[in-house]
C-alpha positions as CSV (number, residue, x, y, z in Angstrom):
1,X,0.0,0.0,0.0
2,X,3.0,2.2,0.4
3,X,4.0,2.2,-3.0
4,X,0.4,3.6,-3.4
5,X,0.6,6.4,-1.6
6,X,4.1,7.2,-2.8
7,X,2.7,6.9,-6.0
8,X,-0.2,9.2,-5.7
9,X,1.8,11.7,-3.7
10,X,4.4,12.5,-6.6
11,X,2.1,12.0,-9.5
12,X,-0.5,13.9,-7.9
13,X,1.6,16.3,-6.4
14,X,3.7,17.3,-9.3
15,X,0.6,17.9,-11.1
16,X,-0.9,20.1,-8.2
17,X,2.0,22.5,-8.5
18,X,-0.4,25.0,-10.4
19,X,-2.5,24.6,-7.9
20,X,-0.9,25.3,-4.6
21,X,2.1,27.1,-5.6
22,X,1.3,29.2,-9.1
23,X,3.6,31.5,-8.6
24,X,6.9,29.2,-7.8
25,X,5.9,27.5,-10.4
26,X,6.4,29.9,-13.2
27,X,9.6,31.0,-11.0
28,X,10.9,27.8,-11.6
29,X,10.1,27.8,-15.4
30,X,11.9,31.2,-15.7
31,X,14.6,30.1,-14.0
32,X,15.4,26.7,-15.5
33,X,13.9,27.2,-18.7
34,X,10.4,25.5,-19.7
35,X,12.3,23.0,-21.6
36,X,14.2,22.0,-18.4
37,X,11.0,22.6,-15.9
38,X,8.8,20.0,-18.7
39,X,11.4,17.4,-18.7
40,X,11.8,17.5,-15.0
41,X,7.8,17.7,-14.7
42,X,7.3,14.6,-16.8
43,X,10.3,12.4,-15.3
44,X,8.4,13.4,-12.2
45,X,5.2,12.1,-13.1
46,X,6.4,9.1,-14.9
47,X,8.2,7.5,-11.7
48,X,4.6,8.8,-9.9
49,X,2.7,6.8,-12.4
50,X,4.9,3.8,-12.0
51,X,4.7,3.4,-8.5
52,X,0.9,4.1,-8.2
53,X,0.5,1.4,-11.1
54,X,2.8,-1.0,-9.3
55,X,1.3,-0.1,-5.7
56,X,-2.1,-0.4,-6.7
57,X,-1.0,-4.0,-8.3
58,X,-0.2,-5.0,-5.1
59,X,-2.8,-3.7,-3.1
60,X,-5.0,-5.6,-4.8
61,X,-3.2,-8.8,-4.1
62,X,-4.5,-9.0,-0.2
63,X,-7.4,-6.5,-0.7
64,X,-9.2,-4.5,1.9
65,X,-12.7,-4.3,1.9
66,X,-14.5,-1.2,3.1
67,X,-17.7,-1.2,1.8
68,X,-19.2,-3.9,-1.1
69,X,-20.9,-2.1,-3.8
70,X,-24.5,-3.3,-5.1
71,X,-23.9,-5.1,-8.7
72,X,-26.3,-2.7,-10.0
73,X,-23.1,0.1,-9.6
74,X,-21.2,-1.8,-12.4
75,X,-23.9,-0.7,-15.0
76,X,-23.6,2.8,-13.6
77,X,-19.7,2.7,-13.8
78,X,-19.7,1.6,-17.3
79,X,-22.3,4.4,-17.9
80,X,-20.3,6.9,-16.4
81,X,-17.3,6.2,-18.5
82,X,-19.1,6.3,-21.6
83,X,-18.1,10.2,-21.8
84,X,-14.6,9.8,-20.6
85,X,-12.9,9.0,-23.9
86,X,-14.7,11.4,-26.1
87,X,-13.7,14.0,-23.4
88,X,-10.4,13.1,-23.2
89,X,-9.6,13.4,-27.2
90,X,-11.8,16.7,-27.1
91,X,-9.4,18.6,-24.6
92,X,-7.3,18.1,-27.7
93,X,-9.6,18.7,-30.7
94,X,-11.0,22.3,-30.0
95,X,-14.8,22.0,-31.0
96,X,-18.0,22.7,-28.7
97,X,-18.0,19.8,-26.6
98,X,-14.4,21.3,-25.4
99,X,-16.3,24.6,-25.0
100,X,-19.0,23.3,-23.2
101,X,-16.9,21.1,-21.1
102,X,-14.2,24.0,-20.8
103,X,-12.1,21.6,-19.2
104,X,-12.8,18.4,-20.4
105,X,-9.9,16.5,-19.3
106,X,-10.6,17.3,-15.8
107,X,-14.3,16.3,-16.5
108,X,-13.1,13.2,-17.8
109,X,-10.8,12.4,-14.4
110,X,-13.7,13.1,-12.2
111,X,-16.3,10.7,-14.0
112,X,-13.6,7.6,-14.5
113,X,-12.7,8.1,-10.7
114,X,-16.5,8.6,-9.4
115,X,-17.0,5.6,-11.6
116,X,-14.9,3.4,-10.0
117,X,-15.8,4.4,-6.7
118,X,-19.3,3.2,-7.6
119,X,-18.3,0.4,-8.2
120,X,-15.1,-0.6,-6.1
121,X,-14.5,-0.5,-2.5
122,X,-11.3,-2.0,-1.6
123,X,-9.2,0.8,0.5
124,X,-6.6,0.6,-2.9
125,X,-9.3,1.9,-5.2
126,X,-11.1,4.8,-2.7
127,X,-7.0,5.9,-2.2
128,X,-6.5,5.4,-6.2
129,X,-9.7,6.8,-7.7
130,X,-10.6,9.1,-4.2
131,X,-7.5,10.9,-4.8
132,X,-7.7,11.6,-8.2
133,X,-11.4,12.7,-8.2
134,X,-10.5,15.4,-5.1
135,X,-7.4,16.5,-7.5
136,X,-9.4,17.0,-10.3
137,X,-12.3,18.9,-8.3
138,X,-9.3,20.9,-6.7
139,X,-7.4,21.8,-9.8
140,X,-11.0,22.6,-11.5
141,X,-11.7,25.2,-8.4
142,X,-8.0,26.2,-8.7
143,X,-8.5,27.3,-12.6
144,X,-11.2,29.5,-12.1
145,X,-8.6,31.6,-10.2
146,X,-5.7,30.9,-12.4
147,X,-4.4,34.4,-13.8
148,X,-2.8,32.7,-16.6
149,X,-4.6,29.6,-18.2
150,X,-2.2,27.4,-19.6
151,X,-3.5,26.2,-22.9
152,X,-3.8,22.7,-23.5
153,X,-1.8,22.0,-27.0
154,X,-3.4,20.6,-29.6
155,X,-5.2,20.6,-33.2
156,X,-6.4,24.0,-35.0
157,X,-10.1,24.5,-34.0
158,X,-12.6,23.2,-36.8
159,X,-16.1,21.7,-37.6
160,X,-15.1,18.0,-37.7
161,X,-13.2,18.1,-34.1
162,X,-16.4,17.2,-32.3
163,X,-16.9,14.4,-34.2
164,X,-13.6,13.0,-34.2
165,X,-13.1,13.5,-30.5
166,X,-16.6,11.1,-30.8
167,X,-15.8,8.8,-33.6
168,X,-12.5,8.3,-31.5
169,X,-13.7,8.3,-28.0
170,X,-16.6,6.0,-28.7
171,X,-14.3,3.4,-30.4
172,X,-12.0,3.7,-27.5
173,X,-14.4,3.0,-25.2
174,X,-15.6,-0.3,-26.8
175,X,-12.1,-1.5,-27.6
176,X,-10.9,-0.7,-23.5
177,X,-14.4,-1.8,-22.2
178,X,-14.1,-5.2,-24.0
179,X,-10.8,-5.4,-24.2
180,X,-7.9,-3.2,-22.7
181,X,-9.2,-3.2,-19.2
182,X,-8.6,-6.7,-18.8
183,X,-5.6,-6.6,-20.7
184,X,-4.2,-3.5,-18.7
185,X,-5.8,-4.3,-15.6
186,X,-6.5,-7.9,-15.4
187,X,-10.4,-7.2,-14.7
188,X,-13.0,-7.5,-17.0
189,X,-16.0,-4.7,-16.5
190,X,-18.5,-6.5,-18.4
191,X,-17.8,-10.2,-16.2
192,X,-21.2,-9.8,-14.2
């Protein structure tokens, strides 16, 4: 469970940066360079990622159970996360479902983690998918109040985006939910 927590502090906590220290953080891109500041910001989140992915691995080896969700919440997960890929390729693809969402990315965080809260209770997944949902509700807060907004980069705005970020998110959803979850995870959603 350590490896977890480590995990979650340095992936989640180099990505809060913006959040809790706006100010240092542009000091520190100014002073090393952005160049510098991204490569050290990635490496960062990388060895995050790893551990979490690795501690969550484990943790689910000799699971703790907290609370034992209805099987009814699986449905509801898998309803939930029928917006997340579309969302996800539309904070690239400029279009109206990025302008509606304004941040979809974030939007996409908070439904895959309320998701899997409804419909996992081990403590792994409420540390795992708890923390990223009250980082994403944080970081949306924190935005509002941003001075600068860092722009997401990505393709030039046009009329086909939306349906792309559709077309693609859709298919990614039916290839992961059949598919890449229990390739990547080991757990099939749809074994009822």
């Amino acid at each position: 469970m350590s490896l977890l927590v480590l995990g979650l502090i340095l992936f989640l906590g180099i990505h809060s940066v913006s959040i809790v220290a706006p100010a240092w953080r542009d000091a520190q891109v100014a002073r090393l360079g952005e160049r510098v500041w991204k490569g050290m910001y990635a490496l960062a989140s990388l060895v995050g990622l790893m551990l979490l992915i690795y501690g969550y691995g484990l943790a689910r080896q000799t699971p703790v159970v907290l609370y034992t969700p209805p099987p009814a919440m699986r449905h509801v997960a898998l309803l939930l996360m029928l917006p997340v890929f579309p969302l996800l390729f539309a904070a690239y693809l400029p279009g109206r479902i990025q302008r509606t969402a304004r941040h979809p990315m974030l939007l996409a965080v908070k439904l895959w983690a309320a998701s899997h809260l409804l419909a996992n209770g081990t403590l792994a997944d409420v540390l795992l998918f708890g923390g990223f949902l009250i980082w994403a509700v944080a970081d949306r807060i924190s935005v509002k109040h941003r001075a600068v907004q860092h722009k997401v980069p990505g393709a030039p705005p046009g009329a086909l985006n939306d349906l792309i970020a559709l077309a693609v998110g859709l298919t990614a959803y039916v290839v992961f939910i059949f598919w890449g979850h229990a390739w990547l995870v080991g757990v099939s959603p749809m074994a009822f």
